[in-house]
C-alpha positions in Angstrom: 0.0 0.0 0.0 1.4 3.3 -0.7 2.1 5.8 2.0 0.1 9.0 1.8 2.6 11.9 2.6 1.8 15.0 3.9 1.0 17.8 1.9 3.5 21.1 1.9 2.8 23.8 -0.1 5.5 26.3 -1.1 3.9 29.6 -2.3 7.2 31.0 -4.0 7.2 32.8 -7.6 11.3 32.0 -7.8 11.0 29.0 -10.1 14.9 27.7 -9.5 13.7 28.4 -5.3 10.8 25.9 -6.2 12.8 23.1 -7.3 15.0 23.1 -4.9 12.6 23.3 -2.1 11.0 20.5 -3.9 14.0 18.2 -4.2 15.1 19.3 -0.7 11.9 18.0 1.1 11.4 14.4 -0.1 9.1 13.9 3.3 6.1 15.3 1.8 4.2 16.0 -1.2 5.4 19.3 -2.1 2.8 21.4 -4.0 3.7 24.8 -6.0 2.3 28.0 -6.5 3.9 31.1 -7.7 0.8 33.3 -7.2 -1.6 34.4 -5.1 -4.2 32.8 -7.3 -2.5 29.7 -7.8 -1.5 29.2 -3.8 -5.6 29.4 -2.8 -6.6 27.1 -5.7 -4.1 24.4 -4.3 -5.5 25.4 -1.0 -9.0 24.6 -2.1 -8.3 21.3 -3.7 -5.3 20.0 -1.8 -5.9 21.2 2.2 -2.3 20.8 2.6 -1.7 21.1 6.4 1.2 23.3 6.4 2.1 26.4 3.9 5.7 28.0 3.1 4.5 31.9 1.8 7.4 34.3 0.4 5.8 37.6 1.2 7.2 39.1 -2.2 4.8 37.3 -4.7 3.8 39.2 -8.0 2.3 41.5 -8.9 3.9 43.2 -6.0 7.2 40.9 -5.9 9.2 44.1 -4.8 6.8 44.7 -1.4 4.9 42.3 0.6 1.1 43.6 0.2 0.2 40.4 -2.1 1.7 38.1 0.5 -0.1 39.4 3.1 -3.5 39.2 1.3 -2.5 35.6 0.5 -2.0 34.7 4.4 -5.2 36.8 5.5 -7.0 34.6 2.3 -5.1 31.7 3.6 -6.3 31.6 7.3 -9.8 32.8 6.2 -10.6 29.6 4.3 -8.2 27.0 6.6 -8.0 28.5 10.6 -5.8 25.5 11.4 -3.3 25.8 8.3 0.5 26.1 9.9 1.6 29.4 7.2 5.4 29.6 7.9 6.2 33.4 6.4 9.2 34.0 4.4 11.0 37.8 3.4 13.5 39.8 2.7 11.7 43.6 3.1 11.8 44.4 6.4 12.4 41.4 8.0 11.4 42.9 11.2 8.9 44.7 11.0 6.9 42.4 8.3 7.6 39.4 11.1 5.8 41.2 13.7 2.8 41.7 11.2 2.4 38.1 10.0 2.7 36.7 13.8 0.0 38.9 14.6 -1.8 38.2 11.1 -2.0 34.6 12.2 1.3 33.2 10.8 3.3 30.4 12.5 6.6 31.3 12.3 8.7 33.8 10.2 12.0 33.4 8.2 14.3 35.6 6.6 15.6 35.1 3.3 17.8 33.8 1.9 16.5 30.9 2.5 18.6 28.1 4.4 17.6 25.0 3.5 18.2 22.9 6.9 16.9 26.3 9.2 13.4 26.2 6.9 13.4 22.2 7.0 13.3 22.1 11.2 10.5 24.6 10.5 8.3 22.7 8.2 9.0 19.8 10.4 7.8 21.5 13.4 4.8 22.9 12.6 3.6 19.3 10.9 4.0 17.9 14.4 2.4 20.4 15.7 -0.8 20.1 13.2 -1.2 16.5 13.9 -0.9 16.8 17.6 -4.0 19.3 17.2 -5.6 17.5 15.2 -5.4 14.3 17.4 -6.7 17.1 20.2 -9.8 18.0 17.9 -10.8 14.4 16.9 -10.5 13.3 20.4 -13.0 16.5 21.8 -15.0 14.9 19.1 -17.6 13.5 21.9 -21.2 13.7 21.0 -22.8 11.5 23.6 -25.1 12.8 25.8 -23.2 15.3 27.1 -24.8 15.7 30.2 -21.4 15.2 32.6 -20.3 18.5 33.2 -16.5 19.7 32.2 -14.5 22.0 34.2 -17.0 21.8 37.2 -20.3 22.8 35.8 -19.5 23.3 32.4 -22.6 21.4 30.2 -20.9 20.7 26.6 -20.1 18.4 24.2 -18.8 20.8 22.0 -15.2 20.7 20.4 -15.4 24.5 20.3 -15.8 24.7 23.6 -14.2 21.6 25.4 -11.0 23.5 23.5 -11.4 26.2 25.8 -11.9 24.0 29.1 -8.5 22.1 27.8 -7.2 25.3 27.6 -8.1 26.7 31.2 -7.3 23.7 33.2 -4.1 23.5 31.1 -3.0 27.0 32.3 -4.8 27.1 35.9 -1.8 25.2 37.4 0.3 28.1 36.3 0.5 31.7 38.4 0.0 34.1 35.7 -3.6 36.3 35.0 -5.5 35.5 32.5 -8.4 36.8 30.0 -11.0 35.6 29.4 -13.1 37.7 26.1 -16.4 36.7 25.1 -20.2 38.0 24.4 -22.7 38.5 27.5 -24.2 35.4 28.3 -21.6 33.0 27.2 -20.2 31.8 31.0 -17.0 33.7 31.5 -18.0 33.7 35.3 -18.8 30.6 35.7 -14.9 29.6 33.9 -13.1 31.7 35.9 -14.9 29.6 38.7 -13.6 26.3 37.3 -10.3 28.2 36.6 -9.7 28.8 40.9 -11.5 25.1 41.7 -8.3 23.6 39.1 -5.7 25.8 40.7 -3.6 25.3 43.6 -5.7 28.2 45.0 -8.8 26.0 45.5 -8.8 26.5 48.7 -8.4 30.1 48.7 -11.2 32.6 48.3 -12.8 33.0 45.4 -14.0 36.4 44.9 -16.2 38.1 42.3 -16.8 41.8 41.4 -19.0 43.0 38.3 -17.0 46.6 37.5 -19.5 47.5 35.4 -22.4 47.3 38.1 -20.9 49.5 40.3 -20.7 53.2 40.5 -17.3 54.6 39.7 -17.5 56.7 42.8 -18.0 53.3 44.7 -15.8 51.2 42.8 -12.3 52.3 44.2 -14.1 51.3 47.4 -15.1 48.1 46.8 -12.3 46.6 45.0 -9.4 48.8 47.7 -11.0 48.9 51.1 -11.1 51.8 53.0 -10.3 53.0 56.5 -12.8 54.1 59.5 -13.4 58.3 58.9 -11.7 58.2 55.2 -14.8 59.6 53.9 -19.0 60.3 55.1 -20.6 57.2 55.9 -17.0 55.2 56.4 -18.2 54.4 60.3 -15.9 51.4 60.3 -12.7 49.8 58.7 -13.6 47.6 55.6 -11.4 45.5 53.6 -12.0 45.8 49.7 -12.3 43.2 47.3 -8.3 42.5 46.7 -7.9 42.1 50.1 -10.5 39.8 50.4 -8.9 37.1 48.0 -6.0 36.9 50.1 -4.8 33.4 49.0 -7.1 32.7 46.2 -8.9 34.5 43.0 -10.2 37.8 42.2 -12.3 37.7 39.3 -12.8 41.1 37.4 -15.8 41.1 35.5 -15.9 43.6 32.8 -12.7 45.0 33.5 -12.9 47.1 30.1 -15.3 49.4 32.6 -13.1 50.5 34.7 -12.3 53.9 34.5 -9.1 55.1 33.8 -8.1 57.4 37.2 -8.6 53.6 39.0 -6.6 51.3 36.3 -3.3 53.2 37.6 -4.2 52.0 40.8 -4.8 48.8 39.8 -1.5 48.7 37.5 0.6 49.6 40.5 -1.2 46.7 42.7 -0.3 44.4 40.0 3.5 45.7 39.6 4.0 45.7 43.3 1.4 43.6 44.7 0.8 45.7 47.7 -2.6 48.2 48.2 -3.5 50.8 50.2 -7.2 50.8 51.9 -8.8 54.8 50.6 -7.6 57.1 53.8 -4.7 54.9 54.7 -1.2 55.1 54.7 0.0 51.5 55.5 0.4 49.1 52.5 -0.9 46.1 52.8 1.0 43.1 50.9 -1.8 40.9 48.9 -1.1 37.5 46.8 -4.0 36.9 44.8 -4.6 35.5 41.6 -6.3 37.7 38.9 -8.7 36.7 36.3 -10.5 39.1 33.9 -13.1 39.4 31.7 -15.3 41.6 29.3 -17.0 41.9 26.3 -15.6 45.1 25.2 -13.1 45.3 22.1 -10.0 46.2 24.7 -7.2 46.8 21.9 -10.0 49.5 20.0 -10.2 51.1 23.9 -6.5 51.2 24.4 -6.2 52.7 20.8 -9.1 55.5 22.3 -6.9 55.9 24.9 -9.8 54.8 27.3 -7.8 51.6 27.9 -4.3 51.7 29.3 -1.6 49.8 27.1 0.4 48.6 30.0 -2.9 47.6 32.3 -4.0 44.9 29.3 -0.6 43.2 29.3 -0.5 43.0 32.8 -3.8 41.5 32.8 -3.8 39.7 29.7 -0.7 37.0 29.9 -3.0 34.4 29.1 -5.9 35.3 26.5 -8.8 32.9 26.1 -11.6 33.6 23.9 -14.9 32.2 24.7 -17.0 31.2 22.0 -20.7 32.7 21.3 -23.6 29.5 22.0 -24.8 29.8 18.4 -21.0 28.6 17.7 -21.6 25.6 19.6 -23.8 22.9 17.9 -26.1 21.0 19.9 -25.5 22.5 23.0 -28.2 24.7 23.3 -30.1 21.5 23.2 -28.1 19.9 25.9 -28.2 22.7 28.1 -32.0 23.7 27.6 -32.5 20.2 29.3 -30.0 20.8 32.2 -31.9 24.1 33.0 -35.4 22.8 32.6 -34.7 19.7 34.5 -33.1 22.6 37.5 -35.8 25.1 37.3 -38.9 22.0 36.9 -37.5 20.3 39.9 -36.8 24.3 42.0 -40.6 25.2 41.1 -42.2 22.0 41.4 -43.2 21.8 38.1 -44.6 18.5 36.1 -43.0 19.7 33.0 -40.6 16.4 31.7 -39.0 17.8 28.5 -39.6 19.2 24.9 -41.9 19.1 22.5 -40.7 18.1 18.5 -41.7 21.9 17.2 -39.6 23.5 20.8 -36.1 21.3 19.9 -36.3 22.4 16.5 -36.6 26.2 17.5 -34.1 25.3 19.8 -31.5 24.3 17.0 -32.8 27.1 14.8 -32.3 30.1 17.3 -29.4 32.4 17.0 -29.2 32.9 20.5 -27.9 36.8 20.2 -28.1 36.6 24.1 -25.8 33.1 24.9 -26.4 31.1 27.5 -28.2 33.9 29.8 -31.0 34.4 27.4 -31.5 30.2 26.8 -31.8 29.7 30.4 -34.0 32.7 30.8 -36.4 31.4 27.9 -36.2 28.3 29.5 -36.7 29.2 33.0 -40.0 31.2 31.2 -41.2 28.2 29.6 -41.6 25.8 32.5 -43.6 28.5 34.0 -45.8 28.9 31.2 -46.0 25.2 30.0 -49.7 23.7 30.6 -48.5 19.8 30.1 -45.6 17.8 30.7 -43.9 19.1 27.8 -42.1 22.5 26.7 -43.5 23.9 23.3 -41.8 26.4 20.9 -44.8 29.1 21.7 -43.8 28.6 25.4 -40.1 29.5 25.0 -41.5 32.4 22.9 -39.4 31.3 19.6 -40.5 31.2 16.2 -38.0 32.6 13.7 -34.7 30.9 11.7 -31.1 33.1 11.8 -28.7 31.6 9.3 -25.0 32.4 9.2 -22.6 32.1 6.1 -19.5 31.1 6.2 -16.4 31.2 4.3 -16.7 28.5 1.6 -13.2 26.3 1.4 -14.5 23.6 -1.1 -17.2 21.5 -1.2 -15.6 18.3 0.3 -14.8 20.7 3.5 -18.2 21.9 3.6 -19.9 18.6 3.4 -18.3 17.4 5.8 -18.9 20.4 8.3 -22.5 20.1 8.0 -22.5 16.7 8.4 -20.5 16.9 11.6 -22.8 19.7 12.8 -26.3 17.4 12.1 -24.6 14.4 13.4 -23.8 16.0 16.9 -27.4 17.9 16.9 -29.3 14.6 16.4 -27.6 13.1 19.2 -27.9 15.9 21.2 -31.9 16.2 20.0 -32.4 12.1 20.9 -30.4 12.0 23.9 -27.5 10.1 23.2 -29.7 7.5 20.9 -27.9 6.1 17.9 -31.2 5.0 16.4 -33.0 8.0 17.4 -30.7 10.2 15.6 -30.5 7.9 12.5 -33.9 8.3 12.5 -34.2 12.5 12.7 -31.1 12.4 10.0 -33.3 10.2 8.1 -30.6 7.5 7.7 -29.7 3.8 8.8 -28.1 3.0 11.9 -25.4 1.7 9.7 -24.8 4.3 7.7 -24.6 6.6 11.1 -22.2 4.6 11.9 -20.2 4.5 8.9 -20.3 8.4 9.5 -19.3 8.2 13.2 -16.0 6.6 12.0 -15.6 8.0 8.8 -15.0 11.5 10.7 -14.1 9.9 14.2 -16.6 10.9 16.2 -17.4 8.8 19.4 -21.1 7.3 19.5 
């Protein structure tokens, strides 16, 4: 049987460059392009898993603009591709653009041969490992055992970012956790302190953007007995408070900017000073923030300082919306029915047909706040044992385009994202979700394995 190798594609429009890259890496299938053109039409029908791009490609070979439309292009149609960047114009500066752009790595030319070769070789590795990650997240049972503490998912999208968290919870740096409202950033930076060696440590919350700003200072710094009218007695703040464990900012892009140079010097120096006293007071506790706010536009506004987001932000995690989740709004809507049925008494069991496909169907511009508020609604309206679409008050279909890669890719996408909705919808069923797919059990099957999912 011949061995399929992997596929390298070297975007370079130096023809001589081009054999000898070819000849050079007798590992893999080496595909060439030596346009912009030609590089996305190999993408399309090749999906190689790693891409070599020379930044100088025609019919600007003299600058880098078409290169860096070819990596944007690139990383549009195929997230996951490893694009290894490759100049000789401002080898600085364009390697700081294409790592932020989304590149993996950078070299400069000329090219060395055994240098580029370690390169290629590395970011193959480091494909397949992620891969292996992805196909093993692939779980679309039930999903009803909660991840990271209370997390309910089954997910790939999101058990990703509970990998992630309880990768870096062990470690003692702050983290940052950006996402929509609704979507549980709370509720991770709770799992975050309950996987840390801080468990037993306090774990304490503050919403910044629910206090006043005239209160805020207050709350997060303490204050001493007399510092102000109405300060009748000595109170520790917030900071203080998580002595030994977490402090969880919420909507740290609210605070305003007088109090984030207070903050910044608690984080250089971790020491604070309680508002009308003059005895610093040494603190070790672990910060995690979050908000929903587009920090780096703030900081450009000058409503966000520079230095304040790095020293929040050493780990960045971005928290995925619930309409990018398939099948968990289904999986959750019968967590939080079965919580609020059993907290109210209620004889309401589960859904009706017409409420699971509104369920699937809703866009869910509010995350996981508005399903469990529509939910929470609907077993309070519901007159029989089961939940209809009127009673969650939905009726109407969003659909979302995405960026088409080829058709292959797309089949397969939709297929993944029915499979893991029917066995959300039936509950784990194999049958049952052959059934609302309108297949065999065999051919579900032959599905399940073809794209290694786990029954």
């Amino acid at each position: 049987m011949t061995e399929t190798l992997p596929k390298l594609l070297v975007v370079e429009d130096d023809a001589g460059l081009q054999r000898q890259l070819r000849w050079a890496y007798e590992d893999y299938e080496v595909l060439c392009a030596g346009s912009r053109a030609e590089a996305i039409d190999l993408l399309r029908a090749e999906e190689p898993a790693v891409v070599t791009l020379d930044l100088g490609l025609p019919p600007d070979p003299d600058g880098v603009s078409e290169g860096f439309a070819a990596l944007a292009e690139i990383l549009t149609l195929k997230p996951d591709t490893k694009v290894i960047v490759a100049s000789g114009h401002g080898a600085r500066e364009s390697a700081l653009r294409a790592i932020a752009g989304g590149a993996w790595d950078f070299y400069q030319k000329p090219v060395d041969i055994d240098t580029l070769g370690l390169i290629v070789k590395r970011a193959f590795h480091v494909h397949a490992l992620e891969e292996e990650n992805a196909r093993l997240a692939e779980h679309v049972g039930g999903g009803d055992e909660p991840v990271l503490g209370q997390i309910v998912t089954a997910a790939p999208e999101m058990l990703k970012v509970a990998r992630t968290i309880e990768r870096v919870a062990v470690a003692n740096v702050s983290v940052l956790l950006l996402g929509a409202s609704g979507t549980g950033k709370e509720l991770l930076a709770r799992g975050l302190h309950d996987a840390s060696p801080r468990r037993d440590g306090a774990f304490v919350a503050i919403n910044c953007a629910a206090i006043p700003e005239t209160l805020l200072e207050s709350e997060l710094f303490g204050h001493e007995k007399g510092a102000f009218t109405g300060a009748v007695k000595t109170t520790p703040g917030k900071i203080e408070m998580a002595q030994g464990g977490t402090l969880f900012l919420d909507e740290v892009g609210d605070i305003p900017l007088p109090l984030q140079v207070k903050l910044l010097r608690f984080l250089q120096e971790r020491v604070i000073e309680r508002i009308g006293g003059r005895q610093p007071i040494a603190v070790d506790t672990r910060i995690v923030c979050a908000t929903h706010r587009d920090l780096d536009a703030m900081i450009a506004e000058g409503t966000f300082r520079e230095d304040l987001y790095y020293r929040l932000a050493e780990i960045v995690v971005r928290i995925p919306s619930l309409a990018e989740r398939p099948g968990d709004a289904i999986l959750l809507a019968r967590h939080f029915l079965k919580r609020h049925a059993d907290a109210m008494d209620r004889p309401v069991k589960g859904f009706a047909a017409d409420a699971l496909a509104a369920l699937d169907a809703w866009g869910w511009p509010g995350n996981v706040r508005e399903l469990e508020n529509r939910v929470k609604r609907a077993v309070i309206m519901a007159d029989g044992k089961y939940v209809t679409a009127s009673d969650l008050d939905l009726a109407s279909v969003e659909e979302a385009e995405d960026n088409i890669l080829n058709l292959k890719s797309t089949r397969e996408a939709a297929d993944r994202t029915a499979i893991r909705r029917a066995i959300a919808r039936s509950q784990g069923n194999i049958a049952g979700a052959a059934r609302l797919l309108g297949i065999s059990r065999p051919t579900l099957y032959d599905l399940l394995k073809n794209y290694d999912m786990q029954a």
